[in-house]
DSSP file (Angstrom, degrees, kcal/mol; ACC not computed):
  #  RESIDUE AA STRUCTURE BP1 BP2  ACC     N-H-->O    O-->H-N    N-H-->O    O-->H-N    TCO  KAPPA ALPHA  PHI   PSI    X-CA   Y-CA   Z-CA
    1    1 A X              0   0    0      0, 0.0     2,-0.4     0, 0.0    30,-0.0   0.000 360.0 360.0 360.0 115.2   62.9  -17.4  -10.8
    2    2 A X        -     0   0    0     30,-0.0    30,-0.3     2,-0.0     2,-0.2  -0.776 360.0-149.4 -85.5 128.0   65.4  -19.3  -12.1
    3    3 A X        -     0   0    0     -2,-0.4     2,-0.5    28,-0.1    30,-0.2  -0.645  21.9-141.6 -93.7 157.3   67.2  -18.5  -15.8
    4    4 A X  E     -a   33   0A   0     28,-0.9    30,-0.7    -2,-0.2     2,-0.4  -0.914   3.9-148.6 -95.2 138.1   68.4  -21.6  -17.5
    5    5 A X  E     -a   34   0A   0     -2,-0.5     2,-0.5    28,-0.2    30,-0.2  -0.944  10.5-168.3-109.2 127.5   71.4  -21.6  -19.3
    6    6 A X        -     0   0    0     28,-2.4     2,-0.7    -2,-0.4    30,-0.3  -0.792  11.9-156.8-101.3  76.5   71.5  -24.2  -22.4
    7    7 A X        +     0   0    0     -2,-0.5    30,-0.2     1,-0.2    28,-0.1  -0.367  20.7 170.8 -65.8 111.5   74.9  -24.3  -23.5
    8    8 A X    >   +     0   0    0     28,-3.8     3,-1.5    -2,-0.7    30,-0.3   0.308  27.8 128.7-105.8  36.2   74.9  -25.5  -27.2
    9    9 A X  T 3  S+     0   0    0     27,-0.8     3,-0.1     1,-0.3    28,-0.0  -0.437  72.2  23.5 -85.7 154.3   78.7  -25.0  -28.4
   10   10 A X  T 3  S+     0   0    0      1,-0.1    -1,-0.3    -2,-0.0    -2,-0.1  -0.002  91.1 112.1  72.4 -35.5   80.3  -27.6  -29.9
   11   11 A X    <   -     0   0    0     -3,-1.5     2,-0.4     4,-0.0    -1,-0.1  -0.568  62.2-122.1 -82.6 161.3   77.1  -29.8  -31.3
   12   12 A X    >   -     0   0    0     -3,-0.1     3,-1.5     1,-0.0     4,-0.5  -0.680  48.2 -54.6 -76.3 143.4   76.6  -30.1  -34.9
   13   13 A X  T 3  S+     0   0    0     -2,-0.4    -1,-0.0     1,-0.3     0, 0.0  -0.483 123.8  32.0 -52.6 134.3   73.3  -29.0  -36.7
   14   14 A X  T >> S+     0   0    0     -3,-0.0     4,-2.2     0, 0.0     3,-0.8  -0.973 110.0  68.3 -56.5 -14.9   70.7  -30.0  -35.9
   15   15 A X  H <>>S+     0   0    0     -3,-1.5     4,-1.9     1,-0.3     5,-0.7   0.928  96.9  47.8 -59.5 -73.2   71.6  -30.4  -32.3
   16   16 A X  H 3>5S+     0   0    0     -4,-0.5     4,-1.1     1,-0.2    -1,-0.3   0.838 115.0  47.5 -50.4 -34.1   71.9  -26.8  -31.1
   17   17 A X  H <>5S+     0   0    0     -3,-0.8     4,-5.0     3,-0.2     5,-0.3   0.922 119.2  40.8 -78.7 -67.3   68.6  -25.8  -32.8
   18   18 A X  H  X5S+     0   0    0     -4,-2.2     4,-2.7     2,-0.2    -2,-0.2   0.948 108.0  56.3 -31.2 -77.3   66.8  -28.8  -31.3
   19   19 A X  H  X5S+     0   0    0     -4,-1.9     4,-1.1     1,-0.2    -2,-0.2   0.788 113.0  47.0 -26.0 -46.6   68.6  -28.6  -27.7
   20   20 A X  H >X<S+     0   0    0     -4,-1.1     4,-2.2    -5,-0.7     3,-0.6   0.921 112.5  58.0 -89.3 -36.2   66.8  -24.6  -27.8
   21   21 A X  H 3X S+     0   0    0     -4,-5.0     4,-0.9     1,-0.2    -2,-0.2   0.887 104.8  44.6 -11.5 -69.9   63.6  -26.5  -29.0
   22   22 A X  H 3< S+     0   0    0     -4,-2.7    -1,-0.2    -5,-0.3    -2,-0.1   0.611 113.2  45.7 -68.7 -38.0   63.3  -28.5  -26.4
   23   23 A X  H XX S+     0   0    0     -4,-1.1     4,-2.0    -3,-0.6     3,-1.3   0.716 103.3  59.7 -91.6 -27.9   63.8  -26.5  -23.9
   24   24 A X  H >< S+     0   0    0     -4,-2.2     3,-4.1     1,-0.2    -2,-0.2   0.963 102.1  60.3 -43.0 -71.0   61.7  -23.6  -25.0
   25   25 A X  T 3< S+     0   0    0     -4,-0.9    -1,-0.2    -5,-0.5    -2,-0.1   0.764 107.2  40.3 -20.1 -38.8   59.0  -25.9  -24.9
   26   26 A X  T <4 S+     0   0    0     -3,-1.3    -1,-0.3    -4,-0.1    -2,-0.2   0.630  92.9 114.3 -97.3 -13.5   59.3  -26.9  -21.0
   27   27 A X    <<  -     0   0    0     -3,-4.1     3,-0.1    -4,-2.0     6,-0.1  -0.122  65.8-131.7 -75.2 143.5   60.0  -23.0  -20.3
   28   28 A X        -     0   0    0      4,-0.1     2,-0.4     1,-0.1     3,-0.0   0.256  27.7 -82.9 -55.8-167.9   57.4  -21.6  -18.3
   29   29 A X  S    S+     0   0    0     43,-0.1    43,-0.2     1,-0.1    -1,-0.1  -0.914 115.3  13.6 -89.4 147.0   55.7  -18.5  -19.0
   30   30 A X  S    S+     0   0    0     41,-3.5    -1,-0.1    -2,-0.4    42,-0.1   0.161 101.2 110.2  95.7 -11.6   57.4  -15.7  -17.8
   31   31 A X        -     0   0    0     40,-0.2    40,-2.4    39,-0.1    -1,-0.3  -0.289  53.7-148.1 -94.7-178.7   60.5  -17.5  -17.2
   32   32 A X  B     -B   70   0B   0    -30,-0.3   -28,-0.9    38,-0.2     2,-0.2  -0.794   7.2-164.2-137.6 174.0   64.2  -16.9  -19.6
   33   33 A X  E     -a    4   0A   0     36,-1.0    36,-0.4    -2,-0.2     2,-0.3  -0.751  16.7-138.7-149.9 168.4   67.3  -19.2  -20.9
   34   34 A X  E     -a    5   0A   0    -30,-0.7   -28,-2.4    -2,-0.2    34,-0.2  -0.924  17.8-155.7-130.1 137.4   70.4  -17.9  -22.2
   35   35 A X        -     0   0    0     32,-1.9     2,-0.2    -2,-0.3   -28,-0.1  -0.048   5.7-163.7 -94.3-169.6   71.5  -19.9  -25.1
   36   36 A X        +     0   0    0    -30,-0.3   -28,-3.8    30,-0.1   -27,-0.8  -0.270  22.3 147.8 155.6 108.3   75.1  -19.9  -26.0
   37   37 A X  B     -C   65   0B   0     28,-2.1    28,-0.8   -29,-0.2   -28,-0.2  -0.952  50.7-109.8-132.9 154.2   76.4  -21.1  -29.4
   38   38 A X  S    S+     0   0    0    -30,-0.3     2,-0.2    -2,-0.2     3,-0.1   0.753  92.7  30.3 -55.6 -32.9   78.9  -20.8  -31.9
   39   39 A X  S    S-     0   0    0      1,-0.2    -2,-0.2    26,-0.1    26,-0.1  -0.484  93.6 -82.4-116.7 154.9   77.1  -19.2  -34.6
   40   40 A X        -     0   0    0     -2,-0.2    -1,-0.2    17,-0.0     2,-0.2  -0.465  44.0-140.3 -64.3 143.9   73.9  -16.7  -35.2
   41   41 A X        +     0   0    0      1,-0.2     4,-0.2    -3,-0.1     3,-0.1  -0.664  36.1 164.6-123.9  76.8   71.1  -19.1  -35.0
   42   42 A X  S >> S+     0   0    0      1,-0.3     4,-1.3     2,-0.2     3,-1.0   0.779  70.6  58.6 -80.9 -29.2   68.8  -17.6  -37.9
   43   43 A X  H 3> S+     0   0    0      1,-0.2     4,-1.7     2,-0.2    -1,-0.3   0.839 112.4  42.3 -18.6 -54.6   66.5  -20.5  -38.3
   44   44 A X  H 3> S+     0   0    0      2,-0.2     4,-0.9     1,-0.2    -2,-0.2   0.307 106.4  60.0 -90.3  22.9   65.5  -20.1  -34.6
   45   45 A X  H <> S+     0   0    0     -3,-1.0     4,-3.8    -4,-0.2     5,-0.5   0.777 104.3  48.1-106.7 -71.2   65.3  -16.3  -34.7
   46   46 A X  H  X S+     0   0    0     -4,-1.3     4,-5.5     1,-0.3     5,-0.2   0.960 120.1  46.2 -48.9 -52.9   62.3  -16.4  -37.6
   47   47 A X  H  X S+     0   0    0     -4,-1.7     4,-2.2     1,-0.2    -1,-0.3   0.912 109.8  47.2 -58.0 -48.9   60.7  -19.1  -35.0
   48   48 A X  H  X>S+     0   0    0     -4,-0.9     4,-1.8     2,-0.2     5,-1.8   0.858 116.7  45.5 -38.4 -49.0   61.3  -17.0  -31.9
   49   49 A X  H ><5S+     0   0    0     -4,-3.8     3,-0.6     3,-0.2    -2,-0.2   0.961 118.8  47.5 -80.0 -48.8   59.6  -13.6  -34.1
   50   50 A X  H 3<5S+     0   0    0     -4,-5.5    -2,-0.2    -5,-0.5    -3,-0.2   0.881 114.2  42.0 -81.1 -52.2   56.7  -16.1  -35.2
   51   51 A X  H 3<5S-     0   0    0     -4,-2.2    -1,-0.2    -5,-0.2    -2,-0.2   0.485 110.2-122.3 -22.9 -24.8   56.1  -17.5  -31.9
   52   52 A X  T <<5 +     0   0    0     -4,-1.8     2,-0.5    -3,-0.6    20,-0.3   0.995  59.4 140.7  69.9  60.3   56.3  -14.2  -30.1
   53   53 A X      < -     0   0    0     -5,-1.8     2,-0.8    18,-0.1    -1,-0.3  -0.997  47.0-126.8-130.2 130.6   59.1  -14.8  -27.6
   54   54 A X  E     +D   70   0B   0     16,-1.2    16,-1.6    -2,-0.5     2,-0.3  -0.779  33.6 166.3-111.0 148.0   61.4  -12.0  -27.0
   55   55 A X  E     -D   69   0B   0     -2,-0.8     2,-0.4    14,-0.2    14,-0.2  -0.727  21.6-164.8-136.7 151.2   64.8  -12.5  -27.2
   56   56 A X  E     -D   68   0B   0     12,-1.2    12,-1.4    -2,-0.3     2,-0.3  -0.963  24.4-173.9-137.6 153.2   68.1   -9.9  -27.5
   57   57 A X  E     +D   67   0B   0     -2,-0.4     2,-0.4    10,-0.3    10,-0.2  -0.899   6.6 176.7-120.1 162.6   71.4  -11.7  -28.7
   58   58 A X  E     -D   66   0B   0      8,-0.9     8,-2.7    -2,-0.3     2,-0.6  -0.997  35.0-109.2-171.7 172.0   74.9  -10.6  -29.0
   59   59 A X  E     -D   65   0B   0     -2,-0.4     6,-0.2     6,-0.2     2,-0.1  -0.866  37.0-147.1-119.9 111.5   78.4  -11.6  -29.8
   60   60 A X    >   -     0   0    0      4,-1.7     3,-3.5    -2,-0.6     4,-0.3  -0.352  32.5-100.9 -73.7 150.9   80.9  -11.8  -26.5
   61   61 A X  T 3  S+     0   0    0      1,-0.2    -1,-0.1     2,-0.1    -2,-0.0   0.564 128.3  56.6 -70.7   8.6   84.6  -10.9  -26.7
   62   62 A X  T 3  S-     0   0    0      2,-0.1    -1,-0.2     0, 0.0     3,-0.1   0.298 120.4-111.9-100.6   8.5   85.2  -14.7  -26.7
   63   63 A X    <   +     0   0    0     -3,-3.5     2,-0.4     1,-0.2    -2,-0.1   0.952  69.8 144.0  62.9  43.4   82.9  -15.1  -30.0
   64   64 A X        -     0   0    0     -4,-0.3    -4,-1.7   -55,-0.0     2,-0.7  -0.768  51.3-135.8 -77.4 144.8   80.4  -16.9  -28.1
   65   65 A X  E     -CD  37  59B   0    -28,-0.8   -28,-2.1    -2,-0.4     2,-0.5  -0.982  22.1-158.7-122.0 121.8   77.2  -16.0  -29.3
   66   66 A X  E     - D   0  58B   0     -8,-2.7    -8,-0.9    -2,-0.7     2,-0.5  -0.867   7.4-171.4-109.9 103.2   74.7  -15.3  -26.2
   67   67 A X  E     - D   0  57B   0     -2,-0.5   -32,-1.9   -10,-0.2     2,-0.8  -0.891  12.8-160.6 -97.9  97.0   70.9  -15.4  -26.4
   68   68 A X  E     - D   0  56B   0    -12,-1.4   -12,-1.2    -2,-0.5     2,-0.3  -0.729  17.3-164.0-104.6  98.7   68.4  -14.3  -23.7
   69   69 A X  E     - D   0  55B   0     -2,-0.8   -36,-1.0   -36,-0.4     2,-0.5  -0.502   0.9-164.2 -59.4 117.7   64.8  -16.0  -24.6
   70   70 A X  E     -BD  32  54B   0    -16,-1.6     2,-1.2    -2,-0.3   -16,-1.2  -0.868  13.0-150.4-107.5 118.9   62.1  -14.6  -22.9
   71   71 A X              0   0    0    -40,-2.4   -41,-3.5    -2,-0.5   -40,-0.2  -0.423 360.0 360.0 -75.3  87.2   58.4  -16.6  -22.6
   72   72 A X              0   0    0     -2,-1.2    -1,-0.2   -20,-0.3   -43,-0.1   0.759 360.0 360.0 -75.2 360.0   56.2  -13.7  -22.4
């Protein structure tokens, strides 16, 4: 099992939101991404809780914001 890493730092909204879209969509069951954006992504958080993916995020000592999706 491979995790994917999406790095979405740097695009403007919509992009980064999309970009984790998009790939959720192809991720497998069972499988993870780490996201990695500038910002808290609180639009895709309420989607993540209604979809029923678990996810943990946190803020890195470079202000990166790091998100590990899981497709349970």
């Amino acid at each position: 099992m491979m995790k994917k890493i999406v790095d979405a730092r740097g695009l403007e909204p919509p992009q980064p939101f999309e970009l984790a879209m998009d790939t959720l969509a192809d991720l497998p069951k069972g499988e993870s991404m780490t996201l990695l954006l500038d910002r808290m992504p609180y639009p895709l958080f309420r989607i993540l809780d209604r979809d029923g993916y678990k996810y943990e995020n946190r803020i890195r000592d470079d202000g990166v914001v790091e998100i590990d999706i899981l497709n349970p």
